[in-house]
SEPA-724797 format. One line per field, with one value per atom (N, C-alpha, C, O): residue number from 1; atom name; x, y, z. Coordinates in Angstrom, 2 decimals. Example, Ala and Ser with C-alpha at 12.3 -4.5 7.8 and 13.67 -1.06 7.14 Angstrom:
! residues 2
pos 1 1 1 1 2 2 2 2
site N CA C O N CA C O
xx 13.19 12.30 13.20 14.24 12.85 13.67 12.90 13.41
yy -5.69 -4.50 -3.30 -3.32 -2.25 -1.06 0.03 1.14
zz 7.80 7.80 7.80 8.46 7.08 7.14 7.87 8.04
This chain:
! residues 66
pos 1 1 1 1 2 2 2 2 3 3 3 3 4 4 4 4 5 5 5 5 6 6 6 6 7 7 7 7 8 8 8 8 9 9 9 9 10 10 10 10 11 11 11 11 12 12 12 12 13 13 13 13 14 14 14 14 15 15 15 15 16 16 16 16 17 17 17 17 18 18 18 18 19 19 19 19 20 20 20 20 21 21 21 21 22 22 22 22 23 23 23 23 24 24 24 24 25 25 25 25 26 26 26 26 27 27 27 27 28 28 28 28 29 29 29 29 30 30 30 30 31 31 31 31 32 32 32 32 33 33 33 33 34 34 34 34 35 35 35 35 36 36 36 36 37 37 37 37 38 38 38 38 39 39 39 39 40 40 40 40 41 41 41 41 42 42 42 42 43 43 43 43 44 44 44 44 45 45 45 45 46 46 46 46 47 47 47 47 48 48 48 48 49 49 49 49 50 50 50 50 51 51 51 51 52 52 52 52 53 53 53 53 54 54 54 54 55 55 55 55 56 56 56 56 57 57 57 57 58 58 58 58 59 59 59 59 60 60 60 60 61 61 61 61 62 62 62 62 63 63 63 63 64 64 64 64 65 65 65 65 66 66 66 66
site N CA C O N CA C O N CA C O N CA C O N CA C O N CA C O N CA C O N CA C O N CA C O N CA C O N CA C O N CA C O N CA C O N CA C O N CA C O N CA C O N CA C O N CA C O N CA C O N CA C O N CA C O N CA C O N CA C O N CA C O N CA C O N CA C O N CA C O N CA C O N CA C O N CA C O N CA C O N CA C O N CA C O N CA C O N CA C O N CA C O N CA C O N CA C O N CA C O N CA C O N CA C O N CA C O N CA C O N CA C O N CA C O N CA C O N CA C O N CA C O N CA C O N CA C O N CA C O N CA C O N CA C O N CA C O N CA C O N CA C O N CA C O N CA C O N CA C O N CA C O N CA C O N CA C O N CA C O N CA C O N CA C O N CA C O
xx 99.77 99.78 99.36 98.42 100.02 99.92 98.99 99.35 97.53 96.51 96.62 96.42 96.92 97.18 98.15 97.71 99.51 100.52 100.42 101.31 99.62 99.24 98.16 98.40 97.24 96.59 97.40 96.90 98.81 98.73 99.93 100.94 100.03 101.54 100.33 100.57 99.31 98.34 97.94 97.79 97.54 97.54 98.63 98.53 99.96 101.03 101.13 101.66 100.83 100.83 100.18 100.67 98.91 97.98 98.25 97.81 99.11 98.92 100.48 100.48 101.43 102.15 101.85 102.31 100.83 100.03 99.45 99.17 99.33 98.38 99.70 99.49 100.67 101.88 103.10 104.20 102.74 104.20 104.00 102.98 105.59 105.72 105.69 105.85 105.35 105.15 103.92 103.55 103.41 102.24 103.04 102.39 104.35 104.94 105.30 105.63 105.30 105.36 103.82 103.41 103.05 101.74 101.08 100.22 101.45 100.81 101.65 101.16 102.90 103.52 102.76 102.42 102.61 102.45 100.72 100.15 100.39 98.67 98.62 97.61 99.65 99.66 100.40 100.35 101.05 101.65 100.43 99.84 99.76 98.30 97.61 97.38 97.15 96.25 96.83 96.11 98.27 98.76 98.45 98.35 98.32 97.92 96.73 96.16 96.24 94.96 94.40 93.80 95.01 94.29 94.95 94.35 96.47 96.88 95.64 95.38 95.01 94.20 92.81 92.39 92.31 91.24 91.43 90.57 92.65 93.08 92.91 92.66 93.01 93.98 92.25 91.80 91.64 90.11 89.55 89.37 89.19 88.34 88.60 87.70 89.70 90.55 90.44 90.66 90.02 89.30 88.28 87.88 87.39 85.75 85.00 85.35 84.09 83.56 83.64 82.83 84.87 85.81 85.98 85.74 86.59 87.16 85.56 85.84 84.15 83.10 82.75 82.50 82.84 82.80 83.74 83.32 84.95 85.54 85.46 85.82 84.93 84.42 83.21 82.83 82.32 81.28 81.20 80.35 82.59 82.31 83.50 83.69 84.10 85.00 84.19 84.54 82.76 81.46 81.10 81.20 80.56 79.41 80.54 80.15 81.98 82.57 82.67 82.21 83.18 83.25 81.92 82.03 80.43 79.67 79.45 79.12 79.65 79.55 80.41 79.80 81.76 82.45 82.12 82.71 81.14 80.82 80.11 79.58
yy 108.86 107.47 106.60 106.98 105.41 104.28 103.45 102.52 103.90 102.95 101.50 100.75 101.01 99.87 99.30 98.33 99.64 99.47 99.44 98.78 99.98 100.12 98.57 97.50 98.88 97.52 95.94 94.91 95.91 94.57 94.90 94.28 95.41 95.32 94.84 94.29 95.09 94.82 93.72 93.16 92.78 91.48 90.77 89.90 90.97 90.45 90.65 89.61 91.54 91.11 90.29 89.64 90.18 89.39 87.74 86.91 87.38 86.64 85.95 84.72 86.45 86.60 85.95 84.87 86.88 86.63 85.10 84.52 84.64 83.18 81.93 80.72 82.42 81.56 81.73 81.31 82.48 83.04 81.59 80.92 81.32 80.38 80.15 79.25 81.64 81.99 82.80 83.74 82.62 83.84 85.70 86.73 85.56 86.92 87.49 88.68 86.88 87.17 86.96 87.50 86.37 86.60 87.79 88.54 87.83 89.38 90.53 91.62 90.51 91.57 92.14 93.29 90.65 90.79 91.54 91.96 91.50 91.54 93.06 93.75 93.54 95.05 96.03 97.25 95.25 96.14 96.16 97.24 94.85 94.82 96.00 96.88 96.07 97.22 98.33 99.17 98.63 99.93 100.41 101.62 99.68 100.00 100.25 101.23 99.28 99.42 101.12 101.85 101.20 102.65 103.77 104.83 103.48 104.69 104.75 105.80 103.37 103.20 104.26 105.21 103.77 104.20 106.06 106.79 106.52 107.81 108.46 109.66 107.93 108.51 108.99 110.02 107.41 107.67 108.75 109.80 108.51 109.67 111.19 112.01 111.53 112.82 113.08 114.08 111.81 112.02 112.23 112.90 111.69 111.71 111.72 110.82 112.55 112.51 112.45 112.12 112.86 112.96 111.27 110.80 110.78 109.09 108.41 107.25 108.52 108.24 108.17 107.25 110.02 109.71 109.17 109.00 108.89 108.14 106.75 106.01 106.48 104.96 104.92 103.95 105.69 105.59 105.59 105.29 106.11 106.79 105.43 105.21 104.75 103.71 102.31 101.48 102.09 101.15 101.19 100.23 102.84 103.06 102.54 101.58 103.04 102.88 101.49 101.14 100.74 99.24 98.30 97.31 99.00 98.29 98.46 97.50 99.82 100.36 99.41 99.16 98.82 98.32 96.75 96.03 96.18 94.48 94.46 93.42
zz 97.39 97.83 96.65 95.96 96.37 95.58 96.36 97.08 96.16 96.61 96.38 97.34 95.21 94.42 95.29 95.90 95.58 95.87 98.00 98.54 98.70 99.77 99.77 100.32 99.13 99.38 99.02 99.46 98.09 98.33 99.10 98.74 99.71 101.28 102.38 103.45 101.99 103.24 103.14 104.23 101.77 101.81 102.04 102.90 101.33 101.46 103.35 103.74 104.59 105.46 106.11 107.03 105.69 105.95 105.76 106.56 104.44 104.14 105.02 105.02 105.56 106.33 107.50 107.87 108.26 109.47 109.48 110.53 108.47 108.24 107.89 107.81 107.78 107.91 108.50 108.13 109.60 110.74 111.49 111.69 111.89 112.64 114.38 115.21 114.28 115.98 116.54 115.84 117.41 117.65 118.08 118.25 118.13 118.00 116.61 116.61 115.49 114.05 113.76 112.74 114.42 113.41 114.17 113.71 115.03 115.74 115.46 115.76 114.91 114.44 113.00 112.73 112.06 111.05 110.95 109.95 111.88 111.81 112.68 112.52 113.52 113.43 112.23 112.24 111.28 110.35 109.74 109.71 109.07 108.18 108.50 107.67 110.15 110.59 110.23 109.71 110.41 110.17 108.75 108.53 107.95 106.30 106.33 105.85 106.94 106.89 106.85 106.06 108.22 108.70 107.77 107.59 107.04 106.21 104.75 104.18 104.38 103.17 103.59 102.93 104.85 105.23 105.15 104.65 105.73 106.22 104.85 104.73 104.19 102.53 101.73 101.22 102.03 101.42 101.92 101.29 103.33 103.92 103.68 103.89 103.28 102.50 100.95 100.27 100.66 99.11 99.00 98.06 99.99 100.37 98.95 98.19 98.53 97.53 96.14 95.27 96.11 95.50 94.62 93.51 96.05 95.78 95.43 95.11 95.34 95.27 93.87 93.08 93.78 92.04 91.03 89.88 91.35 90.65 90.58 89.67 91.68 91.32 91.45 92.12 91.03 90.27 88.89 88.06 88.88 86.85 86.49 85.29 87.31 86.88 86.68 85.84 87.80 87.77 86.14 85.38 85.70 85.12 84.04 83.38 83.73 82.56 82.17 81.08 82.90 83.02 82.42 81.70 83.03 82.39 80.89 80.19 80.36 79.38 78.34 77.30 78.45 77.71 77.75 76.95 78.70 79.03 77.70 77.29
């Protein structure tokens, strides 16, 4: 999975949801959002510690180069 690529389909719905011209497109748009949502969440929890230390060591690297 393209984490990167999963999270902005999820803004791009979101941001959807905040300019549908009907309450049946902004509630469509705001169950596709959730549906990402939960594939982002699904994807993490399967990385578990895994997905932790890498963004720990992506924190620690980042300050290292400020």
């Amino acid at each position: 999975m393209d984490i990167n690529l999963e999270y902005a389909a999820h803004q791009h719905a979101v941001m959807r949801a905040d300019y549908a011209t009907s309450n049946g497109e902004r509630v469509a748009q705001l169950i596709q959002a959730s549906s990402i949502a939960n594939r982002i969440s699904a994807f993490q929890r399967e990385l578990g510690a895994a997905a932790a230390c890498a963004w720990t060591m992506a924190q620690v690297s980042a300050l290292g180069r400020a």
